[in-house]
N, C-alpha and C positions, 0 to 999 in steps of 0.2 A: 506846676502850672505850665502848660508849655502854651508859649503866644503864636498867632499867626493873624495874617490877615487876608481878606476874603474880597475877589472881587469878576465880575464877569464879563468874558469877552464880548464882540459884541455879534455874535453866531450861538452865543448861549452857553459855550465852553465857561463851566468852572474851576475857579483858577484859586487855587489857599498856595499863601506864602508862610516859610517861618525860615526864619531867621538867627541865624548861629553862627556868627564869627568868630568862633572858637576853632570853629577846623576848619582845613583849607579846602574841603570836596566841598560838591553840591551835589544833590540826589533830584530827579524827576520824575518822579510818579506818574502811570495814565491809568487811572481805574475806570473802566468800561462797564455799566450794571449790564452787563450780560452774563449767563452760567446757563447751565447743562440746563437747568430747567425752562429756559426759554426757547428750547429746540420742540420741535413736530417730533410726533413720535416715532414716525418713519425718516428720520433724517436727523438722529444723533450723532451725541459725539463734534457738532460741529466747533462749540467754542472751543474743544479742546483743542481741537484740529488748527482751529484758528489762534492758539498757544507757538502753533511749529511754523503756520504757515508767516505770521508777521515778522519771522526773522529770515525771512526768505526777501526776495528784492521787492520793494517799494516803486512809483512810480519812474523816480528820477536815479534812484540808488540799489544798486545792484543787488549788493549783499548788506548787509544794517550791522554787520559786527565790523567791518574793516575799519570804516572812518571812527567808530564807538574807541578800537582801540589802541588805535593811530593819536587819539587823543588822550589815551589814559587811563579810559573806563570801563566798567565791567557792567551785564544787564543781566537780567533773567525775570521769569514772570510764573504766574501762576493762575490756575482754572478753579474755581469751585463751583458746586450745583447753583452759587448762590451770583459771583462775579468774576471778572479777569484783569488782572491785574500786571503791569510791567510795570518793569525800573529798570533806573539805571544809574551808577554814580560815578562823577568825576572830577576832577580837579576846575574848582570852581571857577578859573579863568577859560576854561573850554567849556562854558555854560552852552553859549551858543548850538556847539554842535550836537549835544541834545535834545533840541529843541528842532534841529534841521531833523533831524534822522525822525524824532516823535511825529512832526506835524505829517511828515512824508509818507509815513506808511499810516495815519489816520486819512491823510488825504484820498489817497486808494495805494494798492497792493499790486504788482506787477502781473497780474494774473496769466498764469499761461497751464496748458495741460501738461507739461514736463515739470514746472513746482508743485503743481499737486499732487503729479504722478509721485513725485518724491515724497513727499511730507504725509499720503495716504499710506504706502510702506511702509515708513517708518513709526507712524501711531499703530498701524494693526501690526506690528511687531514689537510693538512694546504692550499692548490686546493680549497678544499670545504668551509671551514672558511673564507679564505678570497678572494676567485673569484667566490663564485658563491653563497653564505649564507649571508653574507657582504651587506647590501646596496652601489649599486655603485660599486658592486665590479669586474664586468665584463667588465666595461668602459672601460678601458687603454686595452680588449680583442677588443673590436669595434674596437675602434679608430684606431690600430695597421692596422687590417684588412680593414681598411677602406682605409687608408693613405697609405700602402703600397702593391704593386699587385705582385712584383719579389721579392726583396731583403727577407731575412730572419729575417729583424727587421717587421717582418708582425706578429710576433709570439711574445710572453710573454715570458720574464727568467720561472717562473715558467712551462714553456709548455703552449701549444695551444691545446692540449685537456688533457681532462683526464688520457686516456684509455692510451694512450704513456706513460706515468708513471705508470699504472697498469699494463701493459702488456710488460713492459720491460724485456727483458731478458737477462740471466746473460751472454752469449757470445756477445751480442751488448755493453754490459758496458764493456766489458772488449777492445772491436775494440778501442771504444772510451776512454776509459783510457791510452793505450800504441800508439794511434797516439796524444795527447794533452799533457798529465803529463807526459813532459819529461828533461832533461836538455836542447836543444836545444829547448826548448819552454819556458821557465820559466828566470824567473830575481829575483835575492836574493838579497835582500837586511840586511845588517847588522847596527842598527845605538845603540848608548847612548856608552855607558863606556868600549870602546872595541878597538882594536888596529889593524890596516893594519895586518901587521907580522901574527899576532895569526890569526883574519880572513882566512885568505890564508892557513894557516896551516889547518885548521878546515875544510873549504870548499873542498882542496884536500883529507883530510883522508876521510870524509863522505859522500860524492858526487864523488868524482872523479871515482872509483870504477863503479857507475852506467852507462849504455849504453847511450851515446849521444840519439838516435833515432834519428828518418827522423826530419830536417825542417819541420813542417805545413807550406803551401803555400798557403793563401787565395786564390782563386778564385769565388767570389761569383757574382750572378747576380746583375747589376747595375740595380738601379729603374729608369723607364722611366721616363722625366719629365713631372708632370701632365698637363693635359691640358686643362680640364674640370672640374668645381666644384663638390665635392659629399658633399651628405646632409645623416641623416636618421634619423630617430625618432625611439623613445622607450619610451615603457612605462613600469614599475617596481612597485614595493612596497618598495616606498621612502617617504621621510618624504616631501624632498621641489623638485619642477623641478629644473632641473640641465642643465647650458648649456657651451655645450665642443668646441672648436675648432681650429685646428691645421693646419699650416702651414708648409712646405717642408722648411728647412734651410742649411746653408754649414758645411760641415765636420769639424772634431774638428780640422783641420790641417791646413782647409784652411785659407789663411787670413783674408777674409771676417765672419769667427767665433767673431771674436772680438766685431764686433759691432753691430751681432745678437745677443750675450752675454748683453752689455751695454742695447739694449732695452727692452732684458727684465727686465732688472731691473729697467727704466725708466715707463715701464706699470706695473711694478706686485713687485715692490721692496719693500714691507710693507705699513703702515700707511699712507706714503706724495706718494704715485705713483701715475700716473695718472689716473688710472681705479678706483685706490679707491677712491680719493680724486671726483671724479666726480660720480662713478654709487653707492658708497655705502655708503660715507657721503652724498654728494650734492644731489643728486636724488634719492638716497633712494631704488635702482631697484634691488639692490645684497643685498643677509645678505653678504656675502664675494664671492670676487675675485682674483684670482692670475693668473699673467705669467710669465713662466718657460721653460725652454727646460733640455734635456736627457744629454748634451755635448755629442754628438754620435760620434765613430771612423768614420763613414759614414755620409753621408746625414742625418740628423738628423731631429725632429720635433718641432717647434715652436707653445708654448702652451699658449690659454688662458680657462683657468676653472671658474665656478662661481656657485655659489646656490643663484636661487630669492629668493626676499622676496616676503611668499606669496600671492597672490593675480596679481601678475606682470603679464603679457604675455609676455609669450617669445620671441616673435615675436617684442615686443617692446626691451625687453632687448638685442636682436642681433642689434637691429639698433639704440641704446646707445652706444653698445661697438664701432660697425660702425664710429659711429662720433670720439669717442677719434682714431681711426686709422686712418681717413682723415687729422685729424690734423697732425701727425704724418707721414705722406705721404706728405700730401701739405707746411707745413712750418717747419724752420731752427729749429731747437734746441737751445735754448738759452746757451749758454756757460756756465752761473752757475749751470743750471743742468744737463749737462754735466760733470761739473767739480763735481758735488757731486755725480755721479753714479760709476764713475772712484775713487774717494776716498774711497768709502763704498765699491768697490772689491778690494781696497788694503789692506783696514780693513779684511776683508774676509782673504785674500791670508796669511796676516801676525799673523792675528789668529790661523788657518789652522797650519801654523809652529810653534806654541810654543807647541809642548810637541814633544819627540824623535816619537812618535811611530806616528804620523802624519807624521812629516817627514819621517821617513822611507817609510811608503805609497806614496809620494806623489815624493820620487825620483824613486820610483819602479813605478810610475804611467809616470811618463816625460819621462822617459828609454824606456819605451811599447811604447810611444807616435814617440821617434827618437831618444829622448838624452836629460839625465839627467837635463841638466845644462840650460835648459827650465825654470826649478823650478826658477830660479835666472835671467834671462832675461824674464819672459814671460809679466810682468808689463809693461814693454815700451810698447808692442805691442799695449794696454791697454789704456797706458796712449797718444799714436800717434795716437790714432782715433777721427776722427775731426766731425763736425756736419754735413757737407757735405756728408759725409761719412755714419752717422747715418740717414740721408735725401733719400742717394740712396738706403740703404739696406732696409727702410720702402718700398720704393715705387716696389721693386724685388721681398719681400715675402709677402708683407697683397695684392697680388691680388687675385680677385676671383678663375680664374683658379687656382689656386695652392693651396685651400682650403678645407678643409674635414671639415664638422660640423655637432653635432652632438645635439639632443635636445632630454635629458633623463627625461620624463615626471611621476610625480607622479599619479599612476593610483585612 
């Protein structure tokens, strides 16, 4: 059970404390619901963008890593379709200056056309390196485009083209920075060797001060449900053919998540899963296999990935993988492996929580989701998913209509 307590500034910024005087760091969380999917379609790429540009100088502070390590601590952050997130942690008597450097670059961004000048380089050269120089590295660009015709998860965190990132300019970052980075968009989290009282004190001297701004109010296009299979082919300068295929799944909210969750880790959970144990020990058709999904705030996609071994035809290897899904469609799930899919994500979940700066992630992540306290119930939901259960959600998502595949052939 991990405890925290929950309270809010008075600009709207939400503030979860927890509590740990076991170690001497403290961690600061700013989870911002904003992600790739909240971008215009002609101006992607910006959250990511705005991943590089927030460690660039702040109003009043130059550079945002000097004073962080002057004081002892280390930060780094993260983009998905869905949100963006920073941290940072440090020795919990330099709480403070956490909170300076936090509030500072929420308050506004130093903006000039020589840091963007910088920070647009440096994303479309990591564009080039790893989406388009990369083997394979354009896949998850297909796939996206393929599996999705409305929604905004049709596009990559890093942007859907290039030139959106090159030809960005500095009043479009700046629209996009004061409707998304703002207290009324953002969730702090505060965790390790720190105290309610102090928190509260800290959040209103550094934060409070800053403009609420508008509520962001999603309204994005729902994706149609498919109705038709797509297929395509590619050929590249790869080493092995590669074959991709994806499935439409339920949102991370919805209750049927849970035991799209369980199968894949029943098809693609390491060594003993199904798809290994059959196409890459026993038959020999994959050097490796995996199935995974995004956990999307939305409709999400349900993944099976693989490299033959060569010599295979692909054409065989889709209708391998085929068979282990029939099974999986037509018959019960045996209850001990059921029971051992459910164990290794509580392993997972209970892993995930031992160290402060996880959890601090990960109540800032259940907050964005509805409410915190997810973190601490979400396991039953987990461990109440019965075989029946994993019997109908096979036979809802592995149909053809609802399938995108793709077959990346080495030329």
């Amino acid at each position: 059970m991990i405890k925290y307590e929950r309270f809010t500034v008075s600009n709207g910024l939400k503030v979860l404390v927890h509590q740990d005087h076991s170690t001497p760091m403290a961690v600061v969380n700013v989870l911002y619901d904003v992600g790739a999917r909240d971008e215009e379609p002609t101006h992607t790429g910006f959250a990511h963008l705005f991943e590089h540009l927030m460690f660039g100088g702040s109003v009043n502070i130059p550079v945002y890593d000097e004073p962080l390590q002057v004081a002892g601590g280390e930060n780094n952050a993260y983009t998905t379709n869905d949100l963006t997130n920073y941290y940072c942690q440090l020795p919990a008597e330099n709480l403070e200056t956490a909170f300076w450097l936090e509030s500072d670059r929420m308050l506004s961004l130093a903006f000039s056309e020589k840091s963007l000048d910088v920070q647009r380089k440096v994303v479309s050269e990591e564009f080039k390196e790893h989406y388009i120089n990369k083997p394979y590295g354009d896949v998850w660009k297909i796939l996206r485009e393929l599996a999705y015709k409305q929604h905004p998860y049709r596009w990559m965190t890093i942007g859907r083209e290039l030139r959106h990132i090159e030809k960005a300019e500095l009043d479009d970052v700046k629209r996009f920075f004061f409707k998304h980075y703002t207290p009324s968009n953002a969730i702090l989290v505060v965790a390790g060797n720190v105290y309610v009282d102090q928190v509260r004190m800290l959040a209103e001297k550094w934060f409070g001060g800053i403009a609420p701004g508008l509520r962001y109010e999603r309204n994005l296009p729902g994706e149609p449900q498919q109705v038709e299979e797509r297929r395509m082919e590619v050929k590249a300068k790869v080493p092995l053919d590669a074959f991709y295929k994806t499935w439409h799944m339920s949102a991370r909210m919805d209750p049927r998540y849970y035991a799209a969750d369980l199968i894949t880790d029943m098809l693609g959970g390491g060594g003993s899963s199904r798809l290994y144990e059959s196409l890459v020990k026993d038959k020999k058709i994959f050097s490796n296999i995996d199935c995974y999904h995004f956990g999307s705030h939305d409709t999400g996609l349900l993944t099976i990935e693989g490299k033959l071994v060569r010599g295979v035809d692909i054409r065989t290897a889709e209708a391998a993988v085929e068979d282990v899904l029939e099974k999986m469609r037509t018959d019960l799930v045996e209850e001990k492996e059921l029971q051992k899919v459910k164990n290794k994500t509580e392993s997972i979940m209970a892993f995930e929580d031992m160290s402060v700066m996880s959890r601090a992630s990960s109540l800032a992540y259940y907050e964005l989701l509805g409410d915190a306290d997810l973190m601490n119930t979400e396991l039953k939901k987990y461990q109440s998913v019965t075989a029946e259960e994993i019997l109908k959600e096979c036979r809802q998502i592995f149909r053809p209509e609802n399938s995108n595949t793709l077959y990346y052939l080495s030329e």
